[in-house]
C-alpha positions as CSV (number, residue, x, y, z in Angstrom):
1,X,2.5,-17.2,-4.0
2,X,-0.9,-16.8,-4.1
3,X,-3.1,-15.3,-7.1
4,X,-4.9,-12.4,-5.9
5,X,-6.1,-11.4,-9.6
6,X,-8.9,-13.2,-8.9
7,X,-10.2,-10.7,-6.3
8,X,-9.6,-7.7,-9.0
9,X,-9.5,-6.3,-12.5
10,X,-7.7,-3.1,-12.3
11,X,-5.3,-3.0,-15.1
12,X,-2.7,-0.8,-13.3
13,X,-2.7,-2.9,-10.1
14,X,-2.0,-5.9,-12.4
15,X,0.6,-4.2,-13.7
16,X,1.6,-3.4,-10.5
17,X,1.9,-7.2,-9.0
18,X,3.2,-8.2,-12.2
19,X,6.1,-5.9,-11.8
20,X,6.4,-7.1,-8.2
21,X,6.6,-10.8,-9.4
22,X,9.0,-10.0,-11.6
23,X,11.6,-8.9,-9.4
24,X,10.8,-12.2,-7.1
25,X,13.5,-14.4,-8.2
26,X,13.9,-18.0,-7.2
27,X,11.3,-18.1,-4.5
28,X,13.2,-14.9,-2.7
29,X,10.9,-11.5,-2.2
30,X,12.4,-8.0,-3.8
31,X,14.6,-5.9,-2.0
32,X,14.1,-1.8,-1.9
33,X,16.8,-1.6,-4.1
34,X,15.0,-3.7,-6.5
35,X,12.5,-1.7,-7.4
36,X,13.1,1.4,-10.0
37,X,10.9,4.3,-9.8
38,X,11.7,4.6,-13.2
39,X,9.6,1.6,-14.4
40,X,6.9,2.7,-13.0
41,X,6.5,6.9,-13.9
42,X,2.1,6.8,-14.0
43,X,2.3,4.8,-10.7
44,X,4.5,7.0,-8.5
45,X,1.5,9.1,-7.6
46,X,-0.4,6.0,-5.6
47,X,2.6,4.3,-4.2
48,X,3.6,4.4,-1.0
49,X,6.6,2.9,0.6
50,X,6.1,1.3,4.7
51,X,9.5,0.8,6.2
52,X,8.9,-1.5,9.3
53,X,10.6,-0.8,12.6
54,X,11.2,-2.8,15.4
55,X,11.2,-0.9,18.7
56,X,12.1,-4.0,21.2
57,X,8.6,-5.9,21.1
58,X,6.3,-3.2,19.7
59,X,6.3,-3.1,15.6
60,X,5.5,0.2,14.1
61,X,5.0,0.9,10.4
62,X,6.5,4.6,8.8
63,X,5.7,6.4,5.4
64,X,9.0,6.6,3.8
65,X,7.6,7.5,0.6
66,X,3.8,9.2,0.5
67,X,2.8,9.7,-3.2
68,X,1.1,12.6,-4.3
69,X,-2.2,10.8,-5.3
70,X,-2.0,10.0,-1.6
71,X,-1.5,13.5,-0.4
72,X,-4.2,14.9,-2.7
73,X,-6.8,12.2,-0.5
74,X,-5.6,13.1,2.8
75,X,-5.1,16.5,2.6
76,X,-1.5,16.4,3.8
77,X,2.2,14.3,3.0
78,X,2.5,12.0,5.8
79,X,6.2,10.8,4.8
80,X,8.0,10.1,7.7
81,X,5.0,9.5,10.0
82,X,3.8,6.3,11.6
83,X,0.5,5.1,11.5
84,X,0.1,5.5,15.0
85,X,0.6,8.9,15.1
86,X,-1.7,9.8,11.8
87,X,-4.9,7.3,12.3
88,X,-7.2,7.4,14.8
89,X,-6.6,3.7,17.3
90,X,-9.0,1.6,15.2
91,X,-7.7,2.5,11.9
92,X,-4.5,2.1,13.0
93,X,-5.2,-1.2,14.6
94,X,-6.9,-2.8,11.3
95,X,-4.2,-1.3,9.4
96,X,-1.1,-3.0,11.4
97,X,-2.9,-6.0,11.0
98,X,-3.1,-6.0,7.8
99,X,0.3,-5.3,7.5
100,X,1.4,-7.4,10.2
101,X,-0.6,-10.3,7.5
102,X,1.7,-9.4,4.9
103,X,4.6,-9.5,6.7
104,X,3.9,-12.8,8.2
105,X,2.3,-14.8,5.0
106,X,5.1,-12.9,2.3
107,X,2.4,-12.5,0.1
108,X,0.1,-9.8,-1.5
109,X,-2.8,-8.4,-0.1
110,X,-5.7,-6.4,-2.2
111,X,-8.1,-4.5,-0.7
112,X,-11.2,-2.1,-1.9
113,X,-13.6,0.0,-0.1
114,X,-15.5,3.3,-0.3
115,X,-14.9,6.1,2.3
116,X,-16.7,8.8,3.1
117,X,-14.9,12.2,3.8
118,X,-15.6,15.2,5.8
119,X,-17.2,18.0,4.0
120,X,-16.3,16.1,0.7
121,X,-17.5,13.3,-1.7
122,X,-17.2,9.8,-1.1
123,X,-14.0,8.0,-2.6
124,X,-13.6,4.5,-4.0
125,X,-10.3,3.0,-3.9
126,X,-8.4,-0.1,-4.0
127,X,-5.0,-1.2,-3.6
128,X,-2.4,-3.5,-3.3
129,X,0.4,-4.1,-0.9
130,X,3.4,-6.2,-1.3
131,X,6.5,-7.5,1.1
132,X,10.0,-6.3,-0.4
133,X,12.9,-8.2,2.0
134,X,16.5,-6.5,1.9
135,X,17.8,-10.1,2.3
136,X,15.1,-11.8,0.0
137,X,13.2,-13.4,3.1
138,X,13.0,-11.1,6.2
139,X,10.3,-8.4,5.1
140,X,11.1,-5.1,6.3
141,X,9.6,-2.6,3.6
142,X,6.0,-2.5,2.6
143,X,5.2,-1.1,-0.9
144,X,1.1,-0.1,-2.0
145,X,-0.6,0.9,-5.0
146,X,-3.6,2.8,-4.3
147,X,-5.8,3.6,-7.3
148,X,-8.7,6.8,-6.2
149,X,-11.5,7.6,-7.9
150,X,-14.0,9.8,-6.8
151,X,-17.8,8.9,-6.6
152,X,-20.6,10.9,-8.1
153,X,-23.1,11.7,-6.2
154,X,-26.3,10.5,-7.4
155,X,-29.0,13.3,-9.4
156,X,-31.2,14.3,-6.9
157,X,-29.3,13.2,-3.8
């Protein structure tokens, strides 16, 4: 698997993909059922859980689980919604692609940028997502770490 810890620095995301990589055993990916919420108690608020369904030849991706860090930046729990009902078409696009990256390659995928949101500040996060494969090689869950953090505006501004 590649090393993505090259690309970043945040000490909970590490901990993150080093839990992850722990629970890979013998070249197989992590199941659902491999994963313990109870490892991880100052994550649960930024993870989320994807579960990927397969309608025929069209791939959509749902929030099974939404944490609350996640609720807090969107302003509303999107658990049991698919991206293609809560994004507009080119955020959901980019978004299934990346996805669709993971699901293909079986390996992480970081990512960090600095949105902009209506009538608020501007928000810096990063995150993390990671295959888990009931069967240890077909991926059909997504799980993310998102870590927010708010941006100052700067004196003056």
């Amino acid at each position: 698997m590649t090393e993505p810890t090259d690309e970043f620095d945040h000490p909970t995301l590490l901990r993150f993909l080093d839990y992850w990589r722990s629970k890979c055993r013998e070249g197989r990916l992590p199941a659902r059922a491999d994963i313990d919420p109870i490892d991880l108690p100052d994550m649960l608020p930024g993870i989320i859980i994807i579960e990927i369904v397969d309608e025929g030849e069209r791939r959509r991706y749902r929030f099974r689980l939404f944490g609350t860090a996640h609720v807090e930046f969107n302003q509303r729990d999107l658990t049991g919604q698919c991206i293609d009902e809560v994004f507009g078409p080119d955020d959901a696009a980019r978004t299934e692609a990346t996805y669709a990256e993971v699901i293909a390659s079986g390996e992480p995928h970081y990512w960090r940028t600095n949105v902009m949101l209506p009538g608020r500040e501007f928000v810096h996060y990063e995150r993390v997502i990671v295959p888990l494969a009931s069967d240890g090689e077909t991926v059909d869950m997504l799980i993310g770490m998102f870590i927010f953090d708010r941006i100052e505006p700067a004196k003056g501004s």
